[in-house]
C-alpha positions as CSV (number, residue, x, y, z in Angstrom):
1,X,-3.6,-1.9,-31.4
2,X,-1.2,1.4,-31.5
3,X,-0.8,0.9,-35.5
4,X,-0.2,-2.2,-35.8
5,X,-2.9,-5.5,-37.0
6,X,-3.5,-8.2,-34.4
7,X,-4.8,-11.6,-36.1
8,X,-7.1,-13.5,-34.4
9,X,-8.2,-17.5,-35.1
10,X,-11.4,-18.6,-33.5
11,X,-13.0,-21.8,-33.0
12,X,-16.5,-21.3,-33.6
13,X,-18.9,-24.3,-32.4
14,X,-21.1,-24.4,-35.7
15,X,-24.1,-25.9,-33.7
16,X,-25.0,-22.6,-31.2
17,X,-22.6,-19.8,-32.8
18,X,-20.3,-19.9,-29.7
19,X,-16.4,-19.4,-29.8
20,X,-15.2,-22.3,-28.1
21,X,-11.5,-21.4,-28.1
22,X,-9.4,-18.4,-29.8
23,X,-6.0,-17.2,-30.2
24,X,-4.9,-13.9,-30.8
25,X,-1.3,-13.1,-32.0
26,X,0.7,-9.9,-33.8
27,X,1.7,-12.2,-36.5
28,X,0.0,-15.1,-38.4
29,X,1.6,-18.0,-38.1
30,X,1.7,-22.0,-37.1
31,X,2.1,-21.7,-33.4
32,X,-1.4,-19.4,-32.8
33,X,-3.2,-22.2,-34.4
34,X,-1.1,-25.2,-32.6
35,X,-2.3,-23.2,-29.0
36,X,-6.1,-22.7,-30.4
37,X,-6.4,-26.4,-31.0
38,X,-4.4,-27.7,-27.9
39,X,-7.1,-25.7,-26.1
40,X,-10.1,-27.1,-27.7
41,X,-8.6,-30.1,-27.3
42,X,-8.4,-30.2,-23.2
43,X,-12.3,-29.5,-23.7
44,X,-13.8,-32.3,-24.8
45,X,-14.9,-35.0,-23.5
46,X,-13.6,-38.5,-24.7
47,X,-17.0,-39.3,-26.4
48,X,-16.8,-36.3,-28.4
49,X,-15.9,-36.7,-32.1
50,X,-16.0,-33.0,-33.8
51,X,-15.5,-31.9,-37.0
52,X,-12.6,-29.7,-38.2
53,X,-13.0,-27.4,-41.1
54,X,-10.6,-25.0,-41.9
55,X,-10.3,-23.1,-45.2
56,X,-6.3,-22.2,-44.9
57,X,-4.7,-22.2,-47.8
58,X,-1.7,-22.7,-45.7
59,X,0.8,-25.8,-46.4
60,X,2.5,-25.5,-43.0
61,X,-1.0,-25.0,-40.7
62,X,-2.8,-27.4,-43.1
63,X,-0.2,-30.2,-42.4
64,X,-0.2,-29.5,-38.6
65,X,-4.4,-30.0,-38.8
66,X,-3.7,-32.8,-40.7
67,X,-1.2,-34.6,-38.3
68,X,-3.5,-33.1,-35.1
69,X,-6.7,-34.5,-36.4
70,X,-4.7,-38.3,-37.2
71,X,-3.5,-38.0,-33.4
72,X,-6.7,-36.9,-32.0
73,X,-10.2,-37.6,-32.3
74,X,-10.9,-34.8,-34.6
75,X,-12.6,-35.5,-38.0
């Protein structure tokens, strides 16, 4: 996008293929995944009890999934 990168982090429902929520930002960072989750998060239903694998290497992100999925029902 005019020179510069553009970083995108998708939820993908592993099931069908279908991105369920995404965030795209100029810079990677904390907040893009924060707003991808509290998105998928409004989406599900209160029997749903989904599985969330990420493969960030990330101590920051991977301590916000961490603290999301202990709040939430995510596994």
């Amino acid at each position: 996008m005019n020179g510069k990168k553009l970083y995108l982090s998708p939820i993908m429902d592993l099931y069908n293929g279908e991105i369920i929520s995404y965030n795209l930002a100029t810079h990677p960072q904390p907040s893009m995944v924060q707003a991808m989750l509290t998105d998928v998060l409004k989406q599900l239903s209160k029997d749903e009890h989904p599985i969330l694998h990420s493969d960030s290497n990330n101590a920051g992100i991977s301590f916000y999934h961490h603290s999301v999925c202990c709040l939430t029902r995510l596994v």
